[in-house]
N, C-alpha and C positions, 0 to 999 in steps of 0.2 A: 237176519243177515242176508237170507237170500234173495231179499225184495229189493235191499240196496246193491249187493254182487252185480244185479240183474240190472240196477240200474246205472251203475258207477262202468261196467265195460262198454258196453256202447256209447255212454255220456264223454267219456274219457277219448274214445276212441274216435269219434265224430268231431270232439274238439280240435284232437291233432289233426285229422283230415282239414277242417275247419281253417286251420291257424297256417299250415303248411299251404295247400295250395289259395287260398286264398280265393279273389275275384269272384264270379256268381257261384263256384263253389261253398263259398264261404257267406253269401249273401242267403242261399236258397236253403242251406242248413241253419242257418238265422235266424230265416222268416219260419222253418218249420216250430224248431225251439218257441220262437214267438207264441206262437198257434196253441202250443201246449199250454204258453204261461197266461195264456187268454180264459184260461176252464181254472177254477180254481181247483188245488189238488185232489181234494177228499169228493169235488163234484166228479170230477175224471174216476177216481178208485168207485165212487157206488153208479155211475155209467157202468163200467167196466162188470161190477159186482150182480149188477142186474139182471145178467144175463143165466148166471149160478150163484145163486146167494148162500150165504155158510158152505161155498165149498172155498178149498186154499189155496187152489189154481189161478180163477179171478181177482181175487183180493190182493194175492201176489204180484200178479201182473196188474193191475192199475197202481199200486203203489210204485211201483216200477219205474211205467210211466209217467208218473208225479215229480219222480226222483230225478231221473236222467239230464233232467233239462240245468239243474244245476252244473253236475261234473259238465255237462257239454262248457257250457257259462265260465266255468271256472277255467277248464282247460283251455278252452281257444283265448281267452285274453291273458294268461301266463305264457301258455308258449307265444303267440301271436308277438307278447312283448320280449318273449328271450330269442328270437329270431332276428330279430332286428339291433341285438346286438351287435357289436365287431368281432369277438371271438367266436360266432358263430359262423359270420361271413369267413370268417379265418379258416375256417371246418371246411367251408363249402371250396373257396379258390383252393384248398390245400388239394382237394380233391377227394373227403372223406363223403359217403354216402349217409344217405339220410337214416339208416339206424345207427351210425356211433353217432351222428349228431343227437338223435332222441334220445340214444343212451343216457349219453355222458354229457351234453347240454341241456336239455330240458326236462328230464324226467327227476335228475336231483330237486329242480325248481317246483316240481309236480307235489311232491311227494307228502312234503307238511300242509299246503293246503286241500289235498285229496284227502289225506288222512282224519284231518279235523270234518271233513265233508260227511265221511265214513260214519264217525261216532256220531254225528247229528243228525245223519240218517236214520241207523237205528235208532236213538231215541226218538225221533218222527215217525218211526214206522210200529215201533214197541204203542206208543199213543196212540195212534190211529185206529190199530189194528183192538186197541182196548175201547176207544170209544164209537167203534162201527159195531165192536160186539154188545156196547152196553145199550146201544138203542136197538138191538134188534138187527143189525144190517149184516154184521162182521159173522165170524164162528160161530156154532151153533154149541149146545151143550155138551153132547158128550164128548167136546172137547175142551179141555178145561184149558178156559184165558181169562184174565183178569175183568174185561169187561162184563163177563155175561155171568161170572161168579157174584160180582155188585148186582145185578140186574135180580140173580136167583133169591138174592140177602135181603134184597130192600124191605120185603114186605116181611120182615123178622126184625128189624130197624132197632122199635120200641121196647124189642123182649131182648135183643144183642147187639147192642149196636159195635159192636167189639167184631163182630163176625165179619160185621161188613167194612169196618174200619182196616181189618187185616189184608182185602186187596186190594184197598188202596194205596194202604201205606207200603205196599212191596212193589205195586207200580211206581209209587213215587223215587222207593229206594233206587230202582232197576233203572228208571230215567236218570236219578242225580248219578246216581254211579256211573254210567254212560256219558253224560255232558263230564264230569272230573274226569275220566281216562281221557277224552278226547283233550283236555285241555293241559294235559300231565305233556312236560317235556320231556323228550327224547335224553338219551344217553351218549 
């Protein structure tokens, strides 16, 4: 959760900057965003990883970075389009400033697609973070994660294969159960 925290605050917050003021503003946060979506993710997190490998700092922070470009994504084209509504202009000639408009116009708009953002993050990053550790890249042992527990199993395979069936199927549980909350409706 703190790899997507990490990347959902600046992603979010770049968007509105993004969506608000607009023009090379908006172009030059774009072309950055771009630049990220040019590396593929898990190439960006073992860049990043390379530098301290099995530590939780790096790994952290590249998946971060992977993430962010989303919420930026997501945010600038929802606000971008509820700004250009008339009850917004309405906000603006009435003479209300630019936080009750984020408030109370665009942030309600935000909120079910950030949140669905949210939960597919963590399941992206729950994944990731299992299959960096099953090749060798991610956490190291004496931290116990799901990938490097498969990794530890495999060569017991033949004699249990039950041993090593059991991180898997807890990964898989911990992902479906993450994609179902995200897709569960509100109250």
């Amino acid at each position: 959760m703190l790899a997507v925290v990490t990347a959902a605050v600046p992603g979010v917050l770049l968007g509105l900057i993004a969506a608000w003021a607009g023009g090379w503003t908006e172009r030059l946060l774009s072309a950055i965003s771009d630049a990220f979506l040019a590396l593929p993710g898990l190439l960006l997190v073992l860049i990043v990883t390379a530098f301290a490998p099995g530590v939780f700092g790096p790994l952290y922070l590249g998946l971060a970075l992977a993430l962010w470009v989303e919420y930026f994504r997501t945010t600038r084209a929802a606000a971008r389009q509820r700004l250009m509504l008339p009850d917004v202009e309405a906000a603006r000639l009435l003479g209300f400033g630019p936080a009750y408009i984020l408030r109370y116009h665009i942030w309600p708009e935000l909120i079910a697609p950030l949140t669905t953002l949210f939960g597919f993050g963590v399941a992206t990053v729950v994944l990731a973070v299992s299959a960096l550790s099953f090749v060798g890249i991610g956490l190291r042992p004496p931290v116990a994660e799901w990938g490097s527990m498969m990794t530890e199993l495999l060569p017991y395979y033949d004699e249990a294969p039950v041993q090593l069936l059991l991180p898997a199927g807890l990964l898989f549980l911990t992902v479906l159960a993450l994609l179902l909350l995200t897709g569960r409706k509100a109250p």
